[in-house]
C-alpha positions as CSV (number, residue, x, y, z in Angstrom):
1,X,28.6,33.3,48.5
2,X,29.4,30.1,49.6
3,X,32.0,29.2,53.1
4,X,34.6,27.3,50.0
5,X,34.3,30.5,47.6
6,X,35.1,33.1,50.5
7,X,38.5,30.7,51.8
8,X,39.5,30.8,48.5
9,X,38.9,34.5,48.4
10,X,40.5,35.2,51.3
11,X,43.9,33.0,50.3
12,X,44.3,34.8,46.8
13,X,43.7,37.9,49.1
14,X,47.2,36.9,51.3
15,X,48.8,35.4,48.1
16,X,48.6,38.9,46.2
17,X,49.3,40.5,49.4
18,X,52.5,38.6,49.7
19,X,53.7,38.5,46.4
20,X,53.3,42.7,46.5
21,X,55.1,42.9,50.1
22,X,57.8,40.8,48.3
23,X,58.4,43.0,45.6
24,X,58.3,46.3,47.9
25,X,60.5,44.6,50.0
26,X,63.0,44.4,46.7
27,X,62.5,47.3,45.9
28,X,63.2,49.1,49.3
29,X,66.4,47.4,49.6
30,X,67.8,49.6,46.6
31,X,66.1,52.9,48.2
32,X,66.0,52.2,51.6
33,X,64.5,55.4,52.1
34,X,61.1,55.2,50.4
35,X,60.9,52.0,52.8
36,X,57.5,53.1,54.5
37,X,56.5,54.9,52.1
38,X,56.8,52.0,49.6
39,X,55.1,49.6,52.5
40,X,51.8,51.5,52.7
41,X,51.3,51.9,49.0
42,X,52.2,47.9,48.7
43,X,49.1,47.9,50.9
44,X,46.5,50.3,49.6
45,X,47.8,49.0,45.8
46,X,46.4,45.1,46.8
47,X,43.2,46.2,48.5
48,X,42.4,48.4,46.0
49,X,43.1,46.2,43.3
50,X,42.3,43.2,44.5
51,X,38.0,43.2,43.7
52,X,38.5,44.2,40.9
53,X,40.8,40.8,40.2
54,X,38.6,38.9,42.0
55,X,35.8,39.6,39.7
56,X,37.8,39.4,37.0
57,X,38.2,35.3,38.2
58,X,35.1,35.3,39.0
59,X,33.9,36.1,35.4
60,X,36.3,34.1,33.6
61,X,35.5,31.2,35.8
62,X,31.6,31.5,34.4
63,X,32.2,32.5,31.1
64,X,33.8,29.2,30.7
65,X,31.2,27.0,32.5
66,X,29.0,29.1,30.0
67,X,30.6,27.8,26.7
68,X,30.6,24.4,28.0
69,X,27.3,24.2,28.5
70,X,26.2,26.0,25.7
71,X,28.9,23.1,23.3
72,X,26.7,20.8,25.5
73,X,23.3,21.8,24.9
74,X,21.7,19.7,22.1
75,X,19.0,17.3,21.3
76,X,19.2,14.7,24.3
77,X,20.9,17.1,26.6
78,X,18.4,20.1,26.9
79,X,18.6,19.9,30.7
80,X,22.4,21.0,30.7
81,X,22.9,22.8,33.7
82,X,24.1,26.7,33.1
83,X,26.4,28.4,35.9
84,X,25.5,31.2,38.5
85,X,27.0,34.6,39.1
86,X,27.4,37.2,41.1
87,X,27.4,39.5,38.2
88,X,24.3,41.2,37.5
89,X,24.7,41.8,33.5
90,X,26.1,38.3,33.6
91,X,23.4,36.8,35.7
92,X,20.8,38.9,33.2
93,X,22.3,37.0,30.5
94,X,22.4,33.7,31.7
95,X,18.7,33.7,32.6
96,X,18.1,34.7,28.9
97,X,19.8,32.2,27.8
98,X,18.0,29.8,30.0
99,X,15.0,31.1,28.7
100,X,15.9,30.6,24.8
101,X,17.0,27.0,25.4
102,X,13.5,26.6,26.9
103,X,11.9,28.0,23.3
104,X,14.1,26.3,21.6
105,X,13.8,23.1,23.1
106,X,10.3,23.3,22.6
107,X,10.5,24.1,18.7
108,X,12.8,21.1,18.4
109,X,10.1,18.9,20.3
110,X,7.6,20.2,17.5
111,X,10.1,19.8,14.9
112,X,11.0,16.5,15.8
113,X,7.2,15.7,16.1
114,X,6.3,17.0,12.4
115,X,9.3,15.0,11.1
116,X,8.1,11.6,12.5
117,X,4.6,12.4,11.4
118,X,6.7,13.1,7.6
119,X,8.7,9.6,7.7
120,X,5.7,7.6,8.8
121,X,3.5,9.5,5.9
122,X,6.6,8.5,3.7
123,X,6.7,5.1,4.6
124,X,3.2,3.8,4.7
125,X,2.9,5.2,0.6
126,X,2.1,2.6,-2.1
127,X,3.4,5.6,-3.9
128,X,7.1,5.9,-4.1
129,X,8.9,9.5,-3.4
130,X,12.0,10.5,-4.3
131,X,13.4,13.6,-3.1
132,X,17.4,15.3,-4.5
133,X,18.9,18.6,-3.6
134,X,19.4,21.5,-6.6
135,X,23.1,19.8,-6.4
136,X,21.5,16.3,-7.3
137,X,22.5,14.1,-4.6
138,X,19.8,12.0,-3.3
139,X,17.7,13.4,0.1
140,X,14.6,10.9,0.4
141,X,13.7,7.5,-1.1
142,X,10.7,6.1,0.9
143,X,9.8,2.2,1.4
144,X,7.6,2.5,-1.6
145,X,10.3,4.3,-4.1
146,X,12.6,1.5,-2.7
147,X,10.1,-1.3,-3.2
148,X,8.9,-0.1,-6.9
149,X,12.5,0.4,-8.2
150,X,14.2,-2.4,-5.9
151,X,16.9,-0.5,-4.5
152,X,18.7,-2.6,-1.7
153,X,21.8,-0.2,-1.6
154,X,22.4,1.2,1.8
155,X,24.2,4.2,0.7
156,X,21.5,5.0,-1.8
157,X,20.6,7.9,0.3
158,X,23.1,11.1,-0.4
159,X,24.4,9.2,-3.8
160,X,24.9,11.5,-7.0
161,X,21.8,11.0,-9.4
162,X,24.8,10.5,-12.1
163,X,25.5,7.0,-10.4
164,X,22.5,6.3,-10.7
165,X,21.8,6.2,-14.7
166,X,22.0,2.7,-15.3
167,X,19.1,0.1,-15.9
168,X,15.6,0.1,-16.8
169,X,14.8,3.5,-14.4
170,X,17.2,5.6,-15.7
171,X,14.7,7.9,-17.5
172,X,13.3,8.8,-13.8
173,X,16.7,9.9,-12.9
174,X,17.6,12.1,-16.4
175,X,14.4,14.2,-15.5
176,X,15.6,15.0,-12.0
177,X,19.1,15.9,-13.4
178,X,17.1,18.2,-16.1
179,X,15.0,19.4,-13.5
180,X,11.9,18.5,-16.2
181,X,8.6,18.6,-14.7
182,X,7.1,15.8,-17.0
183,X,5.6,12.5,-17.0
184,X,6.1,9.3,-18.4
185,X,6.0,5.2,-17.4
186,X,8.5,2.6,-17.5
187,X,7.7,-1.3,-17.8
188,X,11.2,-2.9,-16.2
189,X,12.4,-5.8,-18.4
190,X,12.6,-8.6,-15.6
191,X,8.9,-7.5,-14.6
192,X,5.8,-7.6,-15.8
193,X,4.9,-4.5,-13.6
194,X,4.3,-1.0,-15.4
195,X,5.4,2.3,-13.4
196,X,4.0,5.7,-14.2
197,X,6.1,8.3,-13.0
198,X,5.2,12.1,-12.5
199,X,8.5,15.2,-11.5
200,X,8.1,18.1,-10.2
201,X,10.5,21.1,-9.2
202,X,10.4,22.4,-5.3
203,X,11.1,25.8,-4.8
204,X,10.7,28.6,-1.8
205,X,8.3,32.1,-1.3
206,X,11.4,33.4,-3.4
207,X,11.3,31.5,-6.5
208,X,14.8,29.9,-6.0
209,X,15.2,26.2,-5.9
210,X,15.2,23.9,-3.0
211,X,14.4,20.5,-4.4
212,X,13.0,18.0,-6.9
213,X,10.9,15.3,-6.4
214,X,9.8,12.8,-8.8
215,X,6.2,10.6,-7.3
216,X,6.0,6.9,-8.7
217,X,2.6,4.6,-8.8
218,X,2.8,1.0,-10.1
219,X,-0.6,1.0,-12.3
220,X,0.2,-2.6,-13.2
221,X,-3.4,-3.4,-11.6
222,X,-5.4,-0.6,-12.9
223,X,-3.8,-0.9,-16.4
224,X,-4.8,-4.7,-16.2
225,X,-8.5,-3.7,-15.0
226,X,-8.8,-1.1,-17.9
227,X,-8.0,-3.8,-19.9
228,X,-10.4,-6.3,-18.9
229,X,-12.6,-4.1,-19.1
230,X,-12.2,-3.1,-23.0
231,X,-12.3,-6.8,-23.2
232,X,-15.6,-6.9,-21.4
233,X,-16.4,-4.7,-23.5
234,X,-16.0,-5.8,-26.6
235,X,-16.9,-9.9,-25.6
236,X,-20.6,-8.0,-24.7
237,X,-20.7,-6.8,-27.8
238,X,-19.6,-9.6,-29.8
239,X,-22.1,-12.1,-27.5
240,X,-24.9,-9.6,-28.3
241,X,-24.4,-9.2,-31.8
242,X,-24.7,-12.7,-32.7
243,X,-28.9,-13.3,-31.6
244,X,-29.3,-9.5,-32.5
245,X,-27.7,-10.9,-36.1
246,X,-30.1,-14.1,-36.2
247,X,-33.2,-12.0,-35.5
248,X,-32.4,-9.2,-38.3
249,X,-32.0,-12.0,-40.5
250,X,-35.4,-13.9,-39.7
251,X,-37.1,-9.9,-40.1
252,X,-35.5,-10.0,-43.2
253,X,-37.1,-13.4,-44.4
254,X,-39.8,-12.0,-43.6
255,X,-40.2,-9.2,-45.3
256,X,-39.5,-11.0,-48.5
257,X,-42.5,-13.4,-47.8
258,X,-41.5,-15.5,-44.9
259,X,-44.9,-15.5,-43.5
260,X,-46.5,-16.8,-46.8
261,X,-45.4,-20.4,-46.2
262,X,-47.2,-21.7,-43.1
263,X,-43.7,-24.2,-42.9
264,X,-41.4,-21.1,-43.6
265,X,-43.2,-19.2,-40.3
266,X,-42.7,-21.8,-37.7
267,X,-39.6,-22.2,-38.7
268,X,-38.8,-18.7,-38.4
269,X,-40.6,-18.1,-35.1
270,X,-38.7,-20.9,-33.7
271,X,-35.4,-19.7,-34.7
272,X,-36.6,-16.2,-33.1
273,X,-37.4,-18.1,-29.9
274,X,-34.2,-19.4,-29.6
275,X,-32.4,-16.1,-30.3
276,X,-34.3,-14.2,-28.0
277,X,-33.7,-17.2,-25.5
278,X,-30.1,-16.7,-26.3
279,X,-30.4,-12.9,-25.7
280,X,-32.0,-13.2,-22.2
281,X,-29.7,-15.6,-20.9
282,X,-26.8,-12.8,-21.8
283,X,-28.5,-10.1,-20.3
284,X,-29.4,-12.3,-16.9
285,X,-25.8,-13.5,-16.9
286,X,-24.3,-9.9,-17.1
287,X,-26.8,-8.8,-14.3
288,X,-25.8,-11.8,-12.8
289,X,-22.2,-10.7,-12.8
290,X,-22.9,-7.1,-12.1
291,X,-24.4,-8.2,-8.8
292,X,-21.6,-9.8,-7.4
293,X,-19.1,-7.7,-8.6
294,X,-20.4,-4.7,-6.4
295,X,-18.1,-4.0,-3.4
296,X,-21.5,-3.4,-1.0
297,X,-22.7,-5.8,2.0
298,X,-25.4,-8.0,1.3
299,X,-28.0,-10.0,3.2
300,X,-26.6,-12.8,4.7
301,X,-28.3,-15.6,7.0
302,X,-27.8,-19.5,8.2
303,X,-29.3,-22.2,5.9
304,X,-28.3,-25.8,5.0
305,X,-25.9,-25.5,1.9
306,X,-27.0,-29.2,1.0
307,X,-30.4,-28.6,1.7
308,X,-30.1,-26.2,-0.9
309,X,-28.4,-28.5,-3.4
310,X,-30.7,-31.2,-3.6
311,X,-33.6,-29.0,-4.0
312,X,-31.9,-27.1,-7.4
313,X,-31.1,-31.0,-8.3
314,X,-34.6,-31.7,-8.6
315,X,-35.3,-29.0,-10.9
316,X,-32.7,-30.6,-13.4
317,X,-34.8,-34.1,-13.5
318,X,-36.4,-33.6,-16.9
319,X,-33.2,-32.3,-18.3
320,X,-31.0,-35.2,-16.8
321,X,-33.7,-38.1,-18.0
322,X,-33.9,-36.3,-21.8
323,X,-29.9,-36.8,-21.7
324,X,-29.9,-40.3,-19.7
325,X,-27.3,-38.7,-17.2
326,X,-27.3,-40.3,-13.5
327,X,-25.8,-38.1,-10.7
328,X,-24.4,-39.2,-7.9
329,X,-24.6,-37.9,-4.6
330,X,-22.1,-38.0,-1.9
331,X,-23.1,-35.5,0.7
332,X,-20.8,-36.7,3.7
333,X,-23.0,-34.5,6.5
334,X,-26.5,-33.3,5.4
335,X,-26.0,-31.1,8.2
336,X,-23.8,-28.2,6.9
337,X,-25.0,-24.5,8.0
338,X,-22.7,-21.3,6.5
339,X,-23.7,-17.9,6.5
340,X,-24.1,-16.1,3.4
341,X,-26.6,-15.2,0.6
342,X,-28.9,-18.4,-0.6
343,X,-29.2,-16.9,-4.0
344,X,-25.5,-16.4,-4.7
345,X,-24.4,-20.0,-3.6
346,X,-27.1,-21.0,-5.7
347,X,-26.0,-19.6,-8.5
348,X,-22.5,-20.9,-7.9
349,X,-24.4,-24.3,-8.0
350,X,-26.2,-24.0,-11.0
351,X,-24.2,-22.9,-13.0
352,X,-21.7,-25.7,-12.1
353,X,-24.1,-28.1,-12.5
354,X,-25.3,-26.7,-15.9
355,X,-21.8,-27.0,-17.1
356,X,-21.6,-30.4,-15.9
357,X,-24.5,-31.8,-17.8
358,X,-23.3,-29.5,-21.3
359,X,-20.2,-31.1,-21.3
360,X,-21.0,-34.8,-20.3
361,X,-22.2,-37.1,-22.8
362,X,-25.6,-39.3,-22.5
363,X,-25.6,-42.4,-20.6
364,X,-22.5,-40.5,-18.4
365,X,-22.8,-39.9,-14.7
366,X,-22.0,-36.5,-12.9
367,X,-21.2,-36.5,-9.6
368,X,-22.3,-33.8,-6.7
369,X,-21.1,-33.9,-3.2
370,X,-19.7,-32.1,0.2
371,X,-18.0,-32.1,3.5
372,X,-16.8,-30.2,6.1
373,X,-12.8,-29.5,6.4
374,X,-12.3,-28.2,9.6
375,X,-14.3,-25.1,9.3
376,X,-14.9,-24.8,5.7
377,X,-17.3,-26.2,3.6
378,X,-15.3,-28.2,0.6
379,X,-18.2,-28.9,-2.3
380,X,-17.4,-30.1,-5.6
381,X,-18.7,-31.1,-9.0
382,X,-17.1,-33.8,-11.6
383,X,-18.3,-34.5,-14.6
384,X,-17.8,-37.0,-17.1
385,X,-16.9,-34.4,-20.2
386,X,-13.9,-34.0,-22.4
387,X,-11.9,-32.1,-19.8
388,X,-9.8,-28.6,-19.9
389,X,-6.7,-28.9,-21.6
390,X,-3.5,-27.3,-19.3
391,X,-3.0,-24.0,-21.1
392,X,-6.8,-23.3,-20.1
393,X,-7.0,-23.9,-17.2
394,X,-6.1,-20.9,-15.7
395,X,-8.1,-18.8,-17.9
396,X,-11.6,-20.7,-17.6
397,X,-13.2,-18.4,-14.6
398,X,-12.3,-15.3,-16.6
399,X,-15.6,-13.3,-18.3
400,X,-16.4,-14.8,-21.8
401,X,-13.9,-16.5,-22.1
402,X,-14.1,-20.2,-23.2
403,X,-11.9,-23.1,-24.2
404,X,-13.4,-24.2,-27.8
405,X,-15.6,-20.9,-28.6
406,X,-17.4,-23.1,-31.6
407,X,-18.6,-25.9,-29.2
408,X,-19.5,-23.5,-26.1
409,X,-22.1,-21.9,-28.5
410,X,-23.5,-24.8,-30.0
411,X,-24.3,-25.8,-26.0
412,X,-25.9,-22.4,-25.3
413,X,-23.2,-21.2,-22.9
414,X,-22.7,-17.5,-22.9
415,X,-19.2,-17.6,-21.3
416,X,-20.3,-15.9,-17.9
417,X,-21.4,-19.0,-15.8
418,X,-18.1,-19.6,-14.3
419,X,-17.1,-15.9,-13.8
420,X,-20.6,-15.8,-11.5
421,X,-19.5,-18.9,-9.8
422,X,-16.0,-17.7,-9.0
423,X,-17.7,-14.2,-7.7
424,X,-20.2,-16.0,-6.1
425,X,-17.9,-17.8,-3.8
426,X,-15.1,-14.9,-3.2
427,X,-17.9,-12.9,-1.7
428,X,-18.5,-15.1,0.8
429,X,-15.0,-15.3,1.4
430,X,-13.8,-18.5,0.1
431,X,-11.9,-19.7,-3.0
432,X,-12.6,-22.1,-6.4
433,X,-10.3,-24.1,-8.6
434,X,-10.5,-26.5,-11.3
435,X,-9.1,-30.2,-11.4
436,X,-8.6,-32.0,-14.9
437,X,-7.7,-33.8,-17.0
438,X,-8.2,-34.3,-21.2
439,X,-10.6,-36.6,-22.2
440,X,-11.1,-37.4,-18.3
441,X,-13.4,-35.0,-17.1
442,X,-13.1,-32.0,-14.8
443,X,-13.8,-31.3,-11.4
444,X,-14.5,-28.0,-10.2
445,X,-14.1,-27.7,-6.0
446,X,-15.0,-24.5,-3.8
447,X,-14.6,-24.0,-0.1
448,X,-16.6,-21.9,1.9
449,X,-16.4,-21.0,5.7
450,X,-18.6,-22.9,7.8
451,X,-21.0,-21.4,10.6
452,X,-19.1,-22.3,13.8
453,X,-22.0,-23.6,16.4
């Protein structure tokens, strides 16, 4: 016991020694003979009594020091300090106490832990997840559910899902009311986005229930790639169908006596050449195509891009003199290295240059060139042809897809030669666009990232 506590002590002692003298002293007055009598029990009354008064202070004194810690204790104050006491059952109970603020400080710590692990799965979803009571007031709405439904409200947490029936998700919110597990989408009206939304009820070990949550994807994109790829689909189809036509035709002729007339047969094996022409070019186009679309890593290594050029251009010299078409050349460096595939950028080349010399008439001039943009590689092709008209433009590098159908054909194209150029270049990580305009030609520019020396 402390020197302060025992001064203390020892003045309440002479204070309820005093006040007790006082009163026998009041008392004796009135019966002056019980005088002594009345002075020795003031005495042995105060020192019997006073312990027991003292611990009586003494326990009040901690029992509130107790509840103000224990109002005190909480997350950011675990280290609240808890009184002493002399009192052994008191003592006993403040050093459990001490003991379940340890445990439970450490079950917060974990708590606390698993729900920042929680919010950070939450909010790095694409997904969106929105979470309501059985009462339906809103719990959770992570950046995704906020993002896919554009909710900017600050108070959207803890609304009542009743506020919340208005616009183009209200069907989301009906099924949480309902407490429907179902599925459905939802294509907002100022979007072009389509949502796909799937509830589900949340409920304990006991069946009752705690919660329901409804999960939201946007399958804009993968609704978009199923649907290029029915498209594909069907364009294959279509492209293949037309020599597979020709040739069933000609077998036809000539089971009715085709090969009788020596004229008849050469004409017939001529129109089969072409056809099956036709029908290889498809099939090396859509393997073509199939290459580059896979997501893998592929051989790359230095070369000369304009090396490369100049040596495909020489392959096109019979071609070019049949037509009378002069190319130009305006390489600015011969001297540009990148690092990629040789066979991919040569197929981006050729089959710009091919659609260059379709589309230019005789006696026109195409020209080829390149030069280095800080470090890209900016190459380009411009013909002399009819041009793309505006609402094409955009289109022109999608599969099979062509600007006069009729026309394409009668030039041998099969619809797939700017599709490979476009892959072609975006797996080497760089970008191609077209410049035109009708009846003045086209231009068709790629960059590609240079080899830094």
């Amino acid at each position: 016991m402390s020197r302060k506590k025992l001064l203390w002590n020892f003045i309440l002692y002479l204070g309820s020694l005093f006040l007790v003298s006082s009163l026998t002293l009041v008392v004796s007055s009135f019966y002056p003979v019980y005088f002594e009598l009345l002075i020795v029990f003031a005495f042995l009354f105060s020192l019997i009594t006073f312990p027991f008064v003292l611990w009586f202070l003494d326990l009040r004194q901690t029992l509130h020091a107790l509840s103000n810690a224990l109002q005190s204790l909480g997350p950011g104050n675990w280290d609240a300090s808890l009184p002493s006491s002399d009192i052994a059952e008191v003592w006993d109970c403040i050093s459990s106490l001490h003991q379940s603020r340890q445990t439970l400080r450490e079950k917060f710590l974990i708590l606390e832990g698993e729900k920042e692990k929680l919010a950070g799965i939450l909010s790095n979803l694409r997904e969106g997840i929105l979470v309501s009571d059985p009462a339906n007031r809103m719990l959770i709405a992570n950046a995704g559910a906020k993002n896919l439904l554009k909710i900017t409200d600050p108070d959207f947490i803890g609304k009542s899902l009743d506020s919340l029936l208005t616009g183009d998700f209200k069907p989301i919110f009906e099924t949480l009311i309902r407490g429907e597990e179902k599925s459905g989408t939802i294509s907002p009206s100022d979007s072009a986005s389509t949502l796909f939304f799937r509830s589900f009820l949340l409920k304990n070990p006991e069946g009752d229930l705690i919660g329901k949550v409804a999960v939201l994807y946007d399958i804009t994109e993968p609704q978009r790639l199923e649907e290029m790829r029915k498209a594909f689909v069907a364009n294959a189809s279509h492209e293949l169908r037309s020599p597979a036509a020709g040739l069933q035709a000609i077998l036809d002729a000539f089971h009715v006596g085709g090969l009788d007339d020596p004229e008849q047969r050469k004409k017939f094996m001529g129109m089969m050449e072409r056809e099956i022409d036709r029908l290889n070019l498809i099939i090396r186009d859509l393997l073509d195509l199939s290459e580059l679309e896979r997501e893998k890593e592929f051989v790359k290594e230095p070369f000369n891009v304009v090396k490369l050029f100049r040596e495909c251009l020489e392959s096109y010299e019979p071609q070019l003199q049949q037509k009378g078409i002069v190319i130009h050349q305006a390489f600015q460096n011969p001297e540009l290295v990148i690092q990629g595939s040789p066979p991919d950028i040569e197929k981006l080349f050729r089959n710009l240059v091919d659609n260059a010399i379709k589309y230019t008439a005789a006696g026109r001039a195409i020209e080829i060139g390149a030069k280095q943009e800080g470090g890209l590689l900016e190459g380009w092709v411009q013909d002399s042809g009819i041009g793309i008209p505006k609402e094409h433009r955009d289109r022109i590098f999608e599969r099979f897809y062509r600007v006069d159908k009729s026309r394409s054909r009668t030039l041998g194209g099969t619809g797939l030669g700017l599709s490979i150029a476009k892959h072609a270049v975006e797996r080497h990580g760089g970008k191609i666009w077209v410049e035109s305009e009708e009846n003045q030609g086209s231009t068709f520019r790629f960059l590609l990232p240079l080899t830094q020396p």
